[in-house]
Backbone atoms as SQL, in Angstrom:
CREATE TABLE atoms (id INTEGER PRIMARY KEY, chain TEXT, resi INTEGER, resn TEXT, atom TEXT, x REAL, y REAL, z REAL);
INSERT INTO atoms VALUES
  (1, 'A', 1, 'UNK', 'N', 22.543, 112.659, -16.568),
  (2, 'A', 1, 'UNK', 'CA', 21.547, 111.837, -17.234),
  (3, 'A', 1, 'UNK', 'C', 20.240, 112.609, -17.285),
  (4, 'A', 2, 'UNK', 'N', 19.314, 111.961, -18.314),
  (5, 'A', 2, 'UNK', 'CA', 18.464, 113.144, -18.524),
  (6, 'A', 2, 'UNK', 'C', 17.357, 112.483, -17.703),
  (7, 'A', 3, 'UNK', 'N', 16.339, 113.431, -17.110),
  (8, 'A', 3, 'UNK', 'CA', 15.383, 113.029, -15.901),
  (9, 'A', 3, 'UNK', 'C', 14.271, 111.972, -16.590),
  (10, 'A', 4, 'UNK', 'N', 14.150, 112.267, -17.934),
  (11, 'A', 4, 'UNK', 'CA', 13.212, 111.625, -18.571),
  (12, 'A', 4, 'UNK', 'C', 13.190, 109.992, -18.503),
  (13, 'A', 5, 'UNK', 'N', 14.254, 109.587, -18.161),
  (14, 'A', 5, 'UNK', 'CA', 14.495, 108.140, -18.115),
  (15, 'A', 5, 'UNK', 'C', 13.335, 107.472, -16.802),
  (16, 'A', 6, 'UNK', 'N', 12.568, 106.882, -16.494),
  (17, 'A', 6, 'UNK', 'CA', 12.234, 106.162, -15.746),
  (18, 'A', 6, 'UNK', 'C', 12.379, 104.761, -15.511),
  (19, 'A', 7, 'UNK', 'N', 12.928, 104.450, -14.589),
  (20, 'A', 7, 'UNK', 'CA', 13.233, 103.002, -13.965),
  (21, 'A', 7, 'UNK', 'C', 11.764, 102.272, -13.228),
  (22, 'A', 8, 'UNK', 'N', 11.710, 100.966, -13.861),
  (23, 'A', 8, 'UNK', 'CA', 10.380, 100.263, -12.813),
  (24, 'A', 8, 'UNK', 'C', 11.283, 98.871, -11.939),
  (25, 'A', 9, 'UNK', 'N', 12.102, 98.927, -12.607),
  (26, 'A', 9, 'UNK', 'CA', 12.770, 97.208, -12.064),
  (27, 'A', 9, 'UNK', 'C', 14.269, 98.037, -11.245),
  (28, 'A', 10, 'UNK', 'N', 14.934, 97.489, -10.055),
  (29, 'A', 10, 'UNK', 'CA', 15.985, 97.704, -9.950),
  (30, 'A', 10, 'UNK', 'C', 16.434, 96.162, -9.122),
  (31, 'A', 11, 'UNK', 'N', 17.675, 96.184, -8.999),
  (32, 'A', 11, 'UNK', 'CA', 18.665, 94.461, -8.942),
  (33, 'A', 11, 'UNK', 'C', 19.928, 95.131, -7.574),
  (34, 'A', 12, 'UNK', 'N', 19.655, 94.955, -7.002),
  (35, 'A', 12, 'UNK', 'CA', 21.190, 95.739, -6.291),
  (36, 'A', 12, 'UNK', 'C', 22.281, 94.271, -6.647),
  (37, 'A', 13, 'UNK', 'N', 23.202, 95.159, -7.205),
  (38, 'A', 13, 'UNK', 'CA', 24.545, 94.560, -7.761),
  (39, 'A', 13, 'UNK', 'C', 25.103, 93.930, -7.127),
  (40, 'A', 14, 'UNK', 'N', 26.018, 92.687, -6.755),
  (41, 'A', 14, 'UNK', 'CA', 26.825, 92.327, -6.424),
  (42, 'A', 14, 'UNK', 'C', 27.783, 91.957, -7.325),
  (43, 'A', 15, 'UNK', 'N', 28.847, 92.686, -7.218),
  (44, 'A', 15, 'UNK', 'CA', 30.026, 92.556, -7.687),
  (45, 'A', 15, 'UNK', 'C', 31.022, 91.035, -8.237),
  (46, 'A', 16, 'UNK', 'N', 30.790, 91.222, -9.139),
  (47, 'A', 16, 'UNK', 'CA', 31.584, 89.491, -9.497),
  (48, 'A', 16, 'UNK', 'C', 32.195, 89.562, -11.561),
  (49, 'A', 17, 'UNK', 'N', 33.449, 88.540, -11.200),
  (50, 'A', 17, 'UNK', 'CA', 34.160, 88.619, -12.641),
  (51, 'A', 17, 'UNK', 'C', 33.694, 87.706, -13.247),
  (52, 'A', 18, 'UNK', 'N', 32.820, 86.678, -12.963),
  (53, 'A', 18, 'UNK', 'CA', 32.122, 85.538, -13.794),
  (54, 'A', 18, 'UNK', 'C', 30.409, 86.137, -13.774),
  (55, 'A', 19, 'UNK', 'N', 29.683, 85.852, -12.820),
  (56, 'A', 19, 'UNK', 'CA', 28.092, 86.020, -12.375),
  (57, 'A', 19, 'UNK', 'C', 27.493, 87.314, -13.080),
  (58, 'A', 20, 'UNK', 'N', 26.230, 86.957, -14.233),
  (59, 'A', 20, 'UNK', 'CA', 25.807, 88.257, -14.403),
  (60, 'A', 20, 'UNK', 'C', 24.795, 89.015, -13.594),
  (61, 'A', 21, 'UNK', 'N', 24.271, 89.978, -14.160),
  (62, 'A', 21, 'UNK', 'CA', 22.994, 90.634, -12.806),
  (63, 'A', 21, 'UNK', 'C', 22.134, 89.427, -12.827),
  (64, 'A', 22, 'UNK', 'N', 21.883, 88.769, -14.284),
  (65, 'A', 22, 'UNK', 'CA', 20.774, 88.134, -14.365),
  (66, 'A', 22, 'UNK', 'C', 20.974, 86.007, -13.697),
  (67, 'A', 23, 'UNK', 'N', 21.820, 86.515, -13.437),
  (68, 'A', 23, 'UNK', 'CA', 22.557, 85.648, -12.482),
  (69, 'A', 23, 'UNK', 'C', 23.266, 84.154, -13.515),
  (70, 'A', 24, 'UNK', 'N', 23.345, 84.489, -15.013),
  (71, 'A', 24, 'UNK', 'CA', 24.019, 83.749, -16.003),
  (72, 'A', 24, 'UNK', 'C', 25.633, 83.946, -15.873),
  (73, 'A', 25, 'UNK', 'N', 26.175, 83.118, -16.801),
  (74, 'A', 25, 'UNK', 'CA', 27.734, 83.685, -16.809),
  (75, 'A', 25, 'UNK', 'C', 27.925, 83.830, -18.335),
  (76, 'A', 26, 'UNK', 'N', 29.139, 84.644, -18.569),
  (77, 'A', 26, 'UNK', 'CA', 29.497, 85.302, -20.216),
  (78, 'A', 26, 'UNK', 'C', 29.500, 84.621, -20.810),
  (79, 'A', 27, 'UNK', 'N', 29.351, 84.017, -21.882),
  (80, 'A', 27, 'UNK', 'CA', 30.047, 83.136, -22.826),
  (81, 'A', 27, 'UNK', 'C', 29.440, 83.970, -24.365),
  (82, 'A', 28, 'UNK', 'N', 30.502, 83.774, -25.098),
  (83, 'A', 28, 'UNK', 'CA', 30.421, 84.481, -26.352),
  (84, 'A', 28, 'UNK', 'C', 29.966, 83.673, -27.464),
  (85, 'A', 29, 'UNK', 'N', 29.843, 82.639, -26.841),
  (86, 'A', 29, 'UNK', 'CA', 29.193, 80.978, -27.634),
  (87, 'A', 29, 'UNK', 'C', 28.080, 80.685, -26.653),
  (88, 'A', 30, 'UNK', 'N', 26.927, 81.581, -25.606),
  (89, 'A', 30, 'UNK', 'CA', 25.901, 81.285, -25.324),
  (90, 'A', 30, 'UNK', 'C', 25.145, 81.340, -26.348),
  (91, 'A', 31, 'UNK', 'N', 24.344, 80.415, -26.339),
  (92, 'A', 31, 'UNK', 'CA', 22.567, 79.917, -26.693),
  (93, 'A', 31, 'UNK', 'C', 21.482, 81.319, -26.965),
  (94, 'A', 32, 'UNK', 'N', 21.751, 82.019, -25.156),
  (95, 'A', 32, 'UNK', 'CA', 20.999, 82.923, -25.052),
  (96, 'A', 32, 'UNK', 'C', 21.654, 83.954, -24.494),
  (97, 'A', 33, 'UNK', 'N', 21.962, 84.861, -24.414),
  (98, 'A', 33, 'UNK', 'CA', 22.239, 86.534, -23.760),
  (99, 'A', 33, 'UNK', 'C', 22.104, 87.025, -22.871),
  (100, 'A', 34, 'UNK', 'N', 22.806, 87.085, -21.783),
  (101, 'A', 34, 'UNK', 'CA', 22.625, 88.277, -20.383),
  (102, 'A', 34, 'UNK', 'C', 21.606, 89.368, -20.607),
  (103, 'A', 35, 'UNK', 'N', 20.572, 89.540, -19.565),
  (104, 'A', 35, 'UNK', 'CA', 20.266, 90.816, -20.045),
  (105, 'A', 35, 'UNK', 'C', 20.693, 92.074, -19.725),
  (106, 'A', 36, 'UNK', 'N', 21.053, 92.793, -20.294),
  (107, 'A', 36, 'UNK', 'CA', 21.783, 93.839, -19.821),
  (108, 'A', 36, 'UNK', 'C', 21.008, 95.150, -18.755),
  (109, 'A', 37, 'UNK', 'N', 21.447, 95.719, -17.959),
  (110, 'A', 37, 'UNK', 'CA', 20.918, 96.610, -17.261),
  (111, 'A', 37, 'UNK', 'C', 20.574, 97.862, -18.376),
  (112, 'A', 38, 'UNK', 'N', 19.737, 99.056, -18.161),
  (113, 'A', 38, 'UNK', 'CA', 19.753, 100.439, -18.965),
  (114, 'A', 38, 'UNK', 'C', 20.534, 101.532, -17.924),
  (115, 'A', 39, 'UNK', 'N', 20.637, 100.977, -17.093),
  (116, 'A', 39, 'UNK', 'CA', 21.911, 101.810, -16.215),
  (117, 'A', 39, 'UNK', 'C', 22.226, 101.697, -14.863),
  (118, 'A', 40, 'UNK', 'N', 23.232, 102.186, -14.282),
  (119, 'A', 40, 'UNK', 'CA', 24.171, 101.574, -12.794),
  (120, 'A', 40, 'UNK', 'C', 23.372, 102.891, -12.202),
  (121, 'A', 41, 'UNK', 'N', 23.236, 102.899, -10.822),
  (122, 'A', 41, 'UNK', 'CA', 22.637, 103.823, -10.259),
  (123, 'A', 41, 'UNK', 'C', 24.194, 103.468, -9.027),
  (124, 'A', 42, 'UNK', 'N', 24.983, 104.336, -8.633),
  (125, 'A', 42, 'UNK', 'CA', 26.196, 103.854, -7.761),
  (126, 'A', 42, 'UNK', 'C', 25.852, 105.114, -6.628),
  (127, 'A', 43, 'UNK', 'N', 26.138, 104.242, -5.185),
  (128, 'A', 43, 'UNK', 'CA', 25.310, 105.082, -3.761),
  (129, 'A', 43, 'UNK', 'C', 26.947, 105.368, -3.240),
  (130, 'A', 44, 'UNK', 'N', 27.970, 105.096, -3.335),
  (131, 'A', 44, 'UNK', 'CA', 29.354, 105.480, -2.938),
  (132, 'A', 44, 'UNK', 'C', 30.458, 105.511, -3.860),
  (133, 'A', 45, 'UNK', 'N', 30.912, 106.261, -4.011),
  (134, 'A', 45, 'UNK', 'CA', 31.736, 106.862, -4.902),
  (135, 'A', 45, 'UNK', 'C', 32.983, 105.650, -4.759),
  (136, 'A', 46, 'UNK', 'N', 33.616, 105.650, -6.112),
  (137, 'A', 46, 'UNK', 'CA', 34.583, 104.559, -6.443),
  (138, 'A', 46, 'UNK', 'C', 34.588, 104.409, -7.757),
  (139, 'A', 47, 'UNK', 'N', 35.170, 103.324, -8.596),
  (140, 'A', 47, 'UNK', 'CA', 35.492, 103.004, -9.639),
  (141, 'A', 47, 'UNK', 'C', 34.335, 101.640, -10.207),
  (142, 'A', 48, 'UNK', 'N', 33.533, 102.093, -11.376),
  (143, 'A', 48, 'UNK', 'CA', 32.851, 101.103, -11.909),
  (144, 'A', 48, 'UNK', 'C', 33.526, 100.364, -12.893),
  (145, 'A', 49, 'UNK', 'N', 33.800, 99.401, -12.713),
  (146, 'A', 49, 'UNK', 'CA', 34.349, 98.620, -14.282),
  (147, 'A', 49, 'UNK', 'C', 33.252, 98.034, -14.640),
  (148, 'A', 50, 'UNK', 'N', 32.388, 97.986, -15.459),
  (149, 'A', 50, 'UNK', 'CA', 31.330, 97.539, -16.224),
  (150, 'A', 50, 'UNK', 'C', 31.737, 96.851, -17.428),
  (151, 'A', 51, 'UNK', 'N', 31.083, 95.618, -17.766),
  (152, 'A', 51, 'UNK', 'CA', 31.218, 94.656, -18.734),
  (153, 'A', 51, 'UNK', 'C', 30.421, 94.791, -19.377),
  (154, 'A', 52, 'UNK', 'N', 30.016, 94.959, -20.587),
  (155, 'A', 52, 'UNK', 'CA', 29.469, 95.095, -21.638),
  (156, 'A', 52, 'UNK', 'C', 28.848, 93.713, -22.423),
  (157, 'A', 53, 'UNK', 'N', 27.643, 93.825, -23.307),
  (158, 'A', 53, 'UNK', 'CA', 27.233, 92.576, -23.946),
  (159, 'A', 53, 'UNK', 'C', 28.320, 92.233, -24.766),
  (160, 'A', 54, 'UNK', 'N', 29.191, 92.649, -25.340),
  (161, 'A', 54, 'UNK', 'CA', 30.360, 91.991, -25.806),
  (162, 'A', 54, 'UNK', 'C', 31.453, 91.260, -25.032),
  (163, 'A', 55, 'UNK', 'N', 31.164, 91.633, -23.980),
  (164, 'A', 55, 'UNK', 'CA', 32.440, 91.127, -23.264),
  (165, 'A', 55, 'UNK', 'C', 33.465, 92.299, -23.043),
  (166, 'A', 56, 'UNK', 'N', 32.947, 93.013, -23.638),
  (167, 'A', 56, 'UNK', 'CA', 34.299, 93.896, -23.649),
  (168, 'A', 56, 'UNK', 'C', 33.889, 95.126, -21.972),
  (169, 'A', 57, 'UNK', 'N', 35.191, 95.327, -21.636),
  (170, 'A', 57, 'UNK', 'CA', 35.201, 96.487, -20.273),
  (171, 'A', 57, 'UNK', 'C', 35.330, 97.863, -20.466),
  (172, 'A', 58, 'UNK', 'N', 34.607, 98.673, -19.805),
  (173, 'A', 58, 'UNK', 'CA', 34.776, 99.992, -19.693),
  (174, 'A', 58, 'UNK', 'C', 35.418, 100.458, -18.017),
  (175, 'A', 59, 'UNK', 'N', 36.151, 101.255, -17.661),
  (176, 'A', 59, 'UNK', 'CA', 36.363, 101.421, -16.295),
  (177, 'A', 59, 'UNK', 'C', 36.031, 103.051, -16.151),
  (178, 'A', 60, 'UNK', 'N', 35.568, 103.192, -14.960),
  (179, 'A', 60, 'UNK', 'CA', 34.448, 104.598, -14.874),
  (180, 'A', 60, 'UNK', 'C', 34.664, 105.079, -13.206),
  (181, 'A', 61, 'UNK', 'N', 35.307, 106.422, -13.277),
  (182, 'A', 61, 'UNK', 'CA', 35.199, 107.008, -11.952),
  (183, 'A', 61, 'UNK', 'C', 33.822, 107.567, -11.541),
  (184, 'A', 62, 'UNK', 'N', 33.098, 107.328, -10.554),
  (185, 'A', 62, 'UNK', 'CA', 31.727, 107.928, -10.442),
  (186, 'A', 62, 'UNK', 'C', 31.705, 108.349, -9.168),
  (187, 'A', 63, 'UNK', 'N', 31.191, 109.810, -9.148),
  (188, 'A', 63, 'UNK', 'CA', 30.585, 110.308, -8.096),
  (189, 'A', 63, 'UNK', 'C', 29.881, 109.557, -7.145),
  (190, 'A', 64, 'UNK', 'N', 29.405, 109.688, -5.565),
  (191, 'A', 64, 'UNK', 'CA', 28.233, 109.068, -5.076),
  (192, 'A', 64, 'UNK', 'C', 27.041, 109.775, -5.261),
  (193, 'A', 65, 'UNK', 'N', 26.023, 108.821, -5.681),
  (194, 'A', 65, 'UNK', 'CA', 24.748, 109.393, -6.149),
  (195, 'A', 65, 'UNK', 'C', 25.052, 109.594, -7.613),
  (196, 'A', 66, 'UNK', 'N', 25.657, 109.151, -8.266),
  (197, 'A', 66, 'UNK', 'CA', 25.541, 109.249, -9.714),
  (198, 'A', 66, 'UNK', 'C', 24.645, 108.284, -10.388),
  (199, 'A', 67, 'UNK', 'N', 24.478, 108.034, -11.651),
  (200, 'A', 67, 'UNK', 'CA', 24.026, 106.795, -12.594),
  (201, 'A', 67, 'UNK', 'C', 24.302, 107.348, -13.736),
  (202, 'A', 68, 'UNK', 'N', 25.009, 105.696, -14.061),
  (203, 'A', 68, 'UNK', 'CA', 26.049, 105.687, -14.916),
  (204, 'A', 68, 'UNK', 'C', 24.818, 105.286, -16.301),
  (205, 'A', 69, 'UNK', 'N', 24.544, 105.562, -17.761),
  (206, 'A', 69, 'UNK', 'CA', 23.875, 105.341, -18.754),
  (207, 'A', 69, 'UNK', 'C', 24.486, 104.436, -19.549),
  (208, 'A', 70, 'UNK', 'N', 24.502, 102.981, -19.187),
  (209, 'A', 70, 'UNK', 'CA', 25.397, 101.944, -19.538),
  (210, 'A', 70, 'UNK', 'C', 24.521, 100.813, -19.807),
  (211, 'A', 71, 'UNK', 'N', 24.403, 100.557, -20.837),
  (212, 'A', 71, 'UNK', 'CA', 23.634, 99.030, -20.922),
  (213, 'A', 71, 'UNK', 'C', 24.830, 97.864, -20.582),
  (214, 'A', 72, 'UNK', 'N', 24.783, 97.149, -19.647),
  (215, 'A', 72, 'UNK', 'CA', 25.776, 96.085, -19.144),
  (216, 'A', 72, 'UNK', 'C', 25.016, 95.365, -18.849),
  (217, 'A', 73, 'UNK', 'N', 25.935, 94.188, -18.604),
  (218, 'A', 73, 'UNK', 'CA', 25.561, 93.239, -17.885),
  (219, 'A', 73, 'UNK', 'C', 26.191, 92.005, -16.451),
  (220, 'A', 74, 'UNK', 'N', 27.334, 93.160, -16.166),
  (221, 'A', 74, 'UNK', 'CA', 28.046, 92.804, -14.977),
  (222, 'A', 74, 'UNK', 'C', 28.639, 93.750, -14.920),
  (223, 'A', 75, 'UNK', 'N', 29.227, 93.794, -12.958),
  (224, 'A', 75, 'UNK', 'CA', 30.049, 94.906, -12.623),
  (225, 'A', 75, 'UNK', 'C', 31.055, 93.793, -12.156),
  (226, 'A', 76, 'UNK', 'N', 32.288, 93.819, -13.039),
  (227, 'A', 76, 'UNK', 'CA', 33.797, 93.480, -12.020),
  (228, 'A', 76, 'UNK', 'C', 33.761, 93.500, -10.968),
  (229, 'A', 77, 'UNK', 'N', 34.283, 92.403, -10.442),
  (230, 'A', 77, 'UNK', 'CA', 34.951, 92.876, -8.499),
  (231, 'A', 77, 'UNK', 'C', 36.174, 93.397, -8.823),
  (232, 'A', 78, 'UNK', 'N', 36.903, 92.643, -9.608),
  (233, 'A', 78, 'UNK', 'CA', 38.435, 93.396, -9.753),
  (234, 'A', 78, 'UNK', 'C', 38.547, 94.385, -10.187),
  (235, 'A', 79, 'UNK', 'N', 38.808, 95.404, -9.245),
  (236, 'A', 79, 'UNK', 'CA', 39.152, 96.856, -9.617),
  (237, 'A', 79, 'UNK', 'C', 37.898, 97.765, -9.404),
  (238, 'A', 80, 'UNK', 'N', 36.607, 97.418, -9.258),
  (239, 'A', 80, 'UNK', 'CA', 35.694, 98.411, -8.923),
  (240, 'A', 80, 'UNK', 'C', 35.699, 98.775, -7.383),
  (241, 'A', 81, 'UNK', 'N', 35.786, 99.710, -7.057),
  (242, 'A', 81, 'UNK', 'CA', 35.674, 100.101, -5.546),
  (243, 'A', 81, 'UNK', 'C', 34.127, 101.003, -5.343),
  (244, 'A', 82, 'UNK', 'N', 33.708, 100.953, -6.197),
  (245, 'A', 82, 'UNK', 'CA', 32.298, 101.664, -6.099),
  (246, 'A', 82, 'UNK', 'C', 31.328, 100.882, -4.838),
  (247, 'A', 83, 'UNK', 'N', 30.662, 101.668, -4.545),
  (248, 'A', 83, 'UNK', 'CA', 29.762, 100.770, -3.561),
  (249, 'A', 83, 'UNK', 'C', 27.839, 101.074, -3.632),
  (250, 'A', 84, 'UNK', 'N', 27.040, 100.218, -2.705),
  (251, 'A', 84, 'UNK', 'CA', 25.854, 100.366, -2.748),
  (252, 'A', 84, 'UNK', 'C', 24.968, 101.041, -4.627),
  (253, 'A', 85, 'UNK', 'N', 25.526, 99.734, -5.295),
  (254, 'A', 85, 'UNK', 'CA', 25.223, 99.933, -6.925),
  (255, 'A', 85, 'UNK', 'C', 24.467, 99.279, -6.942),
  (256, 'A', 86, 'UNK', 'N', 23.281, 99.772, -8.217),
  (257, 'A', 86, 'UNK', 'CA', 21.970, 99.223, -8.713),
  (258, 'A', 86, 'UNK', 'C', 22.032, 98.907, -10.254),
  (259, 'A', 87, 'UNK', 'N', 21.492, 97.825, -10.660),
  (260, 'A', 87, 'UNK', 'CA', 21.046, 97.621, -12.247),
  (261, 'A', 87, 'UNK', 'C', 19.696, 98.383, -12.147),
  (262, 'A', 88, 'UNK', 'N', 19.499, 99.084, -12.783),
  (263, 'A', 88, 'UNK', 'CA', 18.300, 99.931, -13.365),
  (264, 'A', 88, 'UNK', 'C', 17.337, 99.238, -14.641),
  (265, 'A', 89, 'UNK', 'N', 16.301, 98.710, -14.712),
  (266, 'A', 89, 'UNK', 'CA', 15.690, 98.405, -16.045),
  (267, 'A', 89, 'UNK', 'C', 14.238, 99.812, -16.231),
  (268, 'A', 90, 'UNK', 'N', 13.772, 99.283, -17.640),
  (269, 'A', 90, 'UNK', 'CA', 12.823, 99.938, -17.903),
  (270, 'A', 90, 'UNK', 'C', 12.312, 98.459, -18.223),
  (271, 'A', 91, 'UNK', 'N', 11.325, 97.490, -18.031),
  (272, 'A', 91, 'UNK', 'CA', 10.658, 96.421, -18.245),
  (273, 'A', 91, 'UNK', 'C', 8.608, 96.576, -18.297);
């Protein structure tokens, strides 16, 4: 990722298949929109499955100490083994 990015807001993640960061749940017939993170900052290496504003999943092997450049708005419990993960904003 390129250094230029600066973060002012961060959320430490908890992992869940309904709950977003912003502590809403999915619906594709909401009113209003999750806000999505500008990226996962992940402190132990494992598997990110990241949910997307569509709903739709990506699944992601990551280094520890990586960050992932993902606008999401939830991390799966099922199937992510990643650990000590951050939502990153620019706000």
């Amino acid at each position: 990722m390129a250094m230029g990015n600066i973060f002012n807001r961060s959320v430490l993640i908890t992992k869940s298949d309904t709950v977003n960061f912003d502590g809403s749940t999915y619906s594709a017939s909401a009113a209003t929109k999750a806000i999505p993170a500008e990226s996962i900052f992940v402190g132990g290496a494992g598997i990110v499955v990241a949910v997307f504003e569509d709903g739709s999943t990506g699944a992601f092997t990551v280094p520890a100490g990586a960050t992932l450049p993902l606008k999401c708005i939830r991390v799966n419990s099922t199937t992510t083994t990643a650990t000590l993960m951050n939502a990153l904003y620019q706000v």
